[in-house]
C-alpha positions in Angstrom: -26.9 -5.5 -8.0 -25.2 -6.5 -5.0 -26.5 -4.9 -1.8 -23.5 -4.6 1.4 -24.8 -3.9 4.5 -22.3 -2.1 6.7 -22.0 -1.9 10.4 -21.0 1.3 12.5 -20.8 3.0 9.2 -19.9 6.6 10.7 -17.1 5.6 12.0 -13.1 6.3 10.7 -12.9 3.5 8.7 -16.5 2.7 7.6 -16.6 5.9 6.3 -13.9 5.2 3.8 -15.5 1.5 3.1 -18.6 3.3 2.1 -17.1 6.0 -0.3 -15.3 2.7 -1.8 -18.7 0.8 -2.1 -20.5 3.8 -3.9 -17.5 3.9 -6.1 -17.4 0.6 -7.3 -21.6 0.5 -8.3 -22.8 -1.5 -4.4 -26.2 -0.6 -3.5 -25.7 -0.1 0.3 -27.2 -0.3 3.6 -25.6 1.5 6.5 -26.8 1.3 10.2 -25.9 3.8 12.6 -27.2 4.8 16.1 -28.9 8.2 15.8 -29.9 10.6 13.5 -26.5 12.3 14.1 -24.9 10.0 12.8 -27.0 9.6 9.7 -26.6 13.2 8.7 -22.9 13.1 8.9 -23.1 10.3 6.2 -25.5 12.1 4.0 -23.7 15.1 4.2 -20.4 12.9 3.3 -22.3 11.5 0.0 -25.5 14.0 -0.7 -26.1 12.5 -4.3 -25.9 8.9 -3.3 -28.6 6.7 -2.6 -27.9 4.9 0.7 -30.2 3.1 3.1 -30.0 3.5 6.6 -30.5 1.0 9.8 -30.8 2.0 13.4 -28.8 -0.5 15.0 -27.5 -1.2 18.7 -24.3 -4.0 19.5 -25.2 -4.3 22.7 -29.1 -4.5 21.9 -30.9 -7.6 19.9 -34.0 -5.3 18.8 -33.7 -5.0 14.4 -30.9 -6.4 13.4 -32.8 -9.8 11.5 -34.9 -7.4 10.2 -31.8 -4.8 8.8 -29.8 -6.9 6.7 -32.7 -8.8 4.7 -32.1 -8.2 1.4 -28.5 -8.0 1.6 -25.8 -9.8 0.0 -22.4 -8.7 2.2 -22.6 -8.1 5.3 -19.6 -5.8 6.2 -19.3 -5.6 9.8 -16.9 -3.0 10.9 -18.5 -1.5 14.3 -16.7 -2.0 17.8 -16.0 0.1 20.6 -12.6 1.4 20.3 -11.1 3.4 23.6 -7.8 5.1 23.7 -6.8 3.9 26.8 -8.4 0.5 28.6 -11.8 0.8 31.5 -11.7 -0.5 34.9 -14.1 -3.0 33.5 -12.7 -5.6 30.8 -15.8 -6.6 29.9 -17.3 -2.7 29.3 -15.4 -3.5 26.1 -15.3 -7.4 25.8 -19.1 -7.4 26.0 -20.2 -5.4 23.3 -17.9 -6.5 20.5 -18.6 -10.1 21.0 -21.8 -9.8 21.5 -22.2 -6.9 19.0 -20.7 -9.7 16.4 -22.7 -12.8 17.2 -25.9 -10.8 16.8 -24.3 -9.8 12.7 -23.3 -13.3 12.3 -26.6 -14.6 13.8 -28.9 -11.7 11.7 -26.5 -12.9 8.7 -27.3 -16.5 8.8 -31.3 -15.2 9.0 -30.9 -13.1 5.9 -29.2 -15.7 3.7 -26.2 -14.0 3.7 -23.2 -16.2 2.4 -20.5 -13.3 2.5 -18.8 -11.6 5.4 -16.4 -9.0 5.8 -14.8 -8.5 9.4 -12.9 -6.2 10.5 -10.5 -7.1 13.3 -7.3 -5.9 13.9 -3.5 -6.0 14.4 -4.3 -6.4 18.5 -6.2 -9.8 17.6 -2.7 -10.9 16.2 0.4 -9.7 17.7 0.4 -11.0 21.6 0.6 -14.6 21.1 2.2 -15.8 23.9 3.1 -19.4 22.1 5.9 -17.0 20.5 9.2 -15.4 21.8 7.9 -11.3 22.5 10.8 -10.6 21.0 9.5 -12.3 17.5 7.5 -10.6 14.9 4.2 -11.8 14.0 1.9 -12.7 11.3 -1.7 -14.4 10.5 -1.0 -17.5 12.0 -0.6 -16.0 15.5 -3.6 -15.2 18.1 -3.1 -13.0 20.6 -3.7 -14.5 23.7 -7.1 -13.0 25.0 -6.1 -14.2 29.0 -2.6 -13.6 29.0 -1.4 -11.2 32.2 0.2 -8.4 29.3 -2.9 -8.0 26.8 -5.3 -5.3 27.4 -9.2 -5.1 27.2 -9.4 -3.9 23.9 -6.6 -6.6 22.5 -9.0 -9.5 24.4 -12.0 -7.4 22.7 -10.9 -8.1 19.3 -9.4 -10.9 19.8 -12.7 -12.9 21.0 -15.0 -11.0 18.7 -12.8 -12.3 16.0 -13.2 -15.9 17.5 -16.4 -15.7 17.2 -17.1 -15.5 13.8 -14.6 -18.2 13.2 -16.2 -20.3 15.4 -19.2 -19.0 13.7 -19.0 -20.0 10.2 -17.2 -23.1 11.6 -20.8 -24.0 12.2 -22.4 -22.6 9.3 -19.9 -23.3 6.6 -21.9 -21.9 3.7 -20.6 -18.3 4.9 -17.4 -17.0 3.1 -15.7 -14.9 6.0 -12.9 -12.7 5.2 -11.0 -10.6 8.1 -9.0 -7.5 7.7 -6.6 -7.0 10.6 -5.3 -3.2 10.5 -2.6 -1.6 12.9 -2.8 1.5 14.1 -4.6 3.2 11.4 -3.9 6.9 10.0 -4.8 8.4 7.4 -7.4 11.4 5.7 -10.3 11.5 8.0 -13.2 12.1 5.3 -14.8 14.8 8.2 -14.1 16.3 11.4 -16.0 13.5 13.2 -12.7 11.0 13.4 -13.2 9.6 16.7 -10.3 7.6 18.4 -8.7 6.9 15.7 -6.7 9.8 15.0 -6.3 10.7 18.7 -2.7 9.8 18.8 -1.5 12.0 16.0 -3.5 14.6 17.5 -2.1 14.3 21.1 1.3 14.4 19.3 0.6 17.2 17.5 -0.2 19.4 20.7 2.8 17.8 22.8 0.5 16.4 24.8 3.3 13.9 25.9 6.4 15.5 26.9 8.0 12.0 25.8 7.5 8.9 23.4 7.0 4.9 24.7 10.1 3.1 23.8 8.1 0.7 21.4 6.7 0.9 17.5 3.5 0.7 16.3 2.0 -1.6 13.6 0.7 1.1 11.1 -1.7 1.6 7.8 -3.5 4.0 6.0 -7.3 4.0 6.6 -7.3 4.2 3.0 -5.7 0.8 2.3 -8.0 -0.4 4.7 -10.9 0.4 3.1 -9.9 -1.1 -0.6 -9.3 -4.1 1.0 -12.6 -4.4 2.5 -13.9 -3.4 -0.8 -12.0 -5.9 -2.8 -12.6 -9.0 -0.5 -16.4 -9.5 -1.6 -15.4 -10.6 -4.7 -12.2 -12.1 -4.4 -11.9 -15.9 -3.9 -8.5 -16.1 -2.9 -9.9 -14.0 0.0 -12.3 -16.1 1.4 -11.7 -18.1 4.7 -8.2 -16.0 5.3 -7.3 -13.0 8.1 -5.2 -10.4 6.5 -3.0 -8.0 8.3 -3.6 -4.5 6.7 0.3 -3.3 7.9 2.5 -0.9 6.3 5.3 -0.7 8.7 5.8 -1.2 12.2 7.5 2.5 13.2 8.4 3.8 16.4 6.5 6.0 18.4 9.6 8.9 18.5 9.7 8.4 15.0 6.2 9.2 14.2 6.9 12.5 16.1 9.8 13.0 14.3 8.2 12.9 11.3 5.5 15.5 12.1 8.4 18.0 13.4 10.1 17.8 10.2 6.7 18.2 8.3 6.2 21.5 10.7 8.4 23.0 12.7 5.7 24.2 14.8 4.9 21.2 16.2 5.9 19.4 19.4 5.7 16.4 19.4 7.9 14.0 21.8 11.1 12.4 20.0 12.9 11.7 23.2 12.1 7.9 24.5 10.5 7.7 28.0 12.6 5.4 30.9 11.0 2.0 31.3 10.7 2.8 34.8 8.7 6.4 34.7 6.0 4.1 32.3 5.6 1.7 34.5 4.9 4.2 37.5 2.8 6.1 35.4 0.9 2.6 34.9 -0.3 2.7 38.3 -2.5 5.9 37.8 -3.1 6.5 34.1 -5.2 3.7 32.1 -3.1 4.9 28.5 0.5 4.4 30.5 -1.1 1.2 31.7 -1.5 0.1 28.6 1.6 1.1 27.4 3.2 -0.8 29.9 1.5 -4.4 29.2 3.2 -4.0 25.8 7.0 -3.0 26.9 9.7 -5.4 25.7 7.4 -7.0 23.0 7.6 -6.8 19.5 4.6 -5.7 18.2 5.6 -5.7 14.2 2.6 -8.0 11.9 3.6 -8.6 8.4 1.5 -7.4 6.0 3.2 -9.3 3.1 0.2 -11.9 2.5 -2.2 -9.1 1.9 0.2 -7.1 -0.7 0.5 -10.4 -2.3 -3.4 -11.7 -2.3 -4.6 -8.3 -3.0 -2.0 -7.0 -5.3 -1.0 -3.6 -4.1 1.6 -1.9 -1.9 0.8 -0.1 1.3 0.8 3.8 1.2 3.8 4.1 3.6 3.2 5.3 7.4 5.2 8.6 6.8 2.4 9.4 4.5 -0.2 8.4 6.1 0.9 10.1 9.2 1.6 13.8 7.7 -1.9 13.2 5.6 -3.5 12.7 9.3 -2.1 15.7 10.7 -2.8 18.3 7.6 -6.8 16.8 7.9 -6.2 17.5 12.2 -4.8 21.3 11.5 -7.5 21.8 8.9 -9.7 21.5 10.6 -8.9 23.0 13.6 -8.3 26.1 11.6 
């Protein structure tokens, strides 16, 4: 039986990638950071046998030792802030490093199958192309470029990395999934940045939306195409955008005011100017601001195509978030 070992596996999307796993017949290894986190898993999948792994990114102790045995390495763990540090490198650091230490503890193992998971940030700010352009696969976002933000550079150069890495070690297959903005059923109340946005919206947090859209998808798209890349040929040595649509922020609150009229979310579009003011002070308007005036839209076409499905479409994704948020905040 084939035996995935899966990186930050309680987070959003692992999660989803290990209820996938288990259904499909994988014998799986998860590692996690504390017993915390291990007990939300088990108490996610009580009659499953899963092994566990205590595993740090930004620490070299166990990782060799973690995957031996394994098949697939799945390696989905990265930090993942809502709004950028001070510091680049607080999040550069880790998810490069956190990556060369899988790839490295991979190669040790005898692993010859590798499932990243990247995302739409690693994609969309190429600055080789018009900002007005659409992107797709072919496009890197440029990690040193004045307008991308720490966590775009994160995954950007973590993604690198394992390119460059089985570059050098060719008898690896790696497969990357590259998701937007991802929504979606949380599978427990520990959802972590992910959902934060909906949530924010939800409350009115913001009185008003960014004048830009967002490269979407469902966290459980994301997950069977994870799932479905170990064994899939036509899979191996591509990047696939996991993208449903590409909808604008007022939108998305529209959306959630029409699914309750309770709600508050912000469908009127914030001036340009109060942004970038509000760029000076706030590290989330800051970010906003280094995206302004470009067109952030991936295609996901390649991946309905390889894989053979259709996206779940960001209206439903975004109205399944928010009935998982109000449940359980009830």
């Amino acid at each position: 039986m084939t035996k995935v070992f899966v990186t930050g596996a309680s987070g959003f999307i692992a999660k989803h990638i290990l209820r996938e796993l288990l259904a499909k017949g994988y014998d799986v290894r998860a590692s996690v950071r504390s017993d915390k986190r291990k007990a939300e898993i088990e108490a996610l999948f009580p009659d499953a046998t899963l092994e566990f792994a205590y595993l740090d990114l930004n620490k070299d102790d166990g990782w060799a030792e973690a995957m031996a045995g394994c098949d697939v390495l799945m390696h989905t763990a990265s930090p993942f802030p809502l709004g950028d540090p001070k510091d680049p490198m607080e999040l550069i650091r880790p998810a490069v490093d956190g990556t060369n230490r899988a790839m490295n503890a991979a190669k040790a193992a005898g692993i010859k199958r590798v499932i990243l998971t990247s995302s739409n940030a690693a994609i969309y700010k190429d600055a080789s192309k018009p900002k007005e352009a659409p992107s797709d696969e072919t496009n890197w976002t440029t990690a040193n470029a004045p307008f991308v933000g720490a966590y775009e550079a994160s995954k950007t150069l973590a993604e690198n990395a394992a390119w460059d890495f089985v570059g050098a070690n060719p008898e690896i297959s790696l497969t990357t999934i590259n998701p937007g903005a991802v929504f979606g059923p949380p599978m427990d109340k520990n959802y972590g940045t992910s959902l934060e946005l909906i949530e924010r919206m939800m409350k009115g947090a913001d009185p008003m939306a960014p004048p830009m859209s967002m490269p979407s998808v469902d966290v459980r798209d994301v997950a069977v195409m994870h799932v479905a890349a170990i064994e899939l040929d036509a899979a191996k040595g591509e990047r696939f955008a996991a993208t449903a649509d590409t909808v604008p922020f007022a939108e998305m609150g529209q959306i959630l005011n029409n699914w309750d009229s309770s709600m508050k979310a912000p469908t009127k579009i914030a001036p340009t100017w109060l942004l970038r003011v509000a760029g000076l002070f706030n590290a989330e308007a800051k970010q906003v601001v280094q995206s302004l005036g470009r067109n952030l839209a991936v295609s996901g076409k390649k991946a309905e195509a390889t894989f053979g499905f259709t996206f779940i479409p960001v209206k439903d994704s975004v109205i399944a978030s928010a009935e998982a948020i109000k449940g359980y905040q009830s």
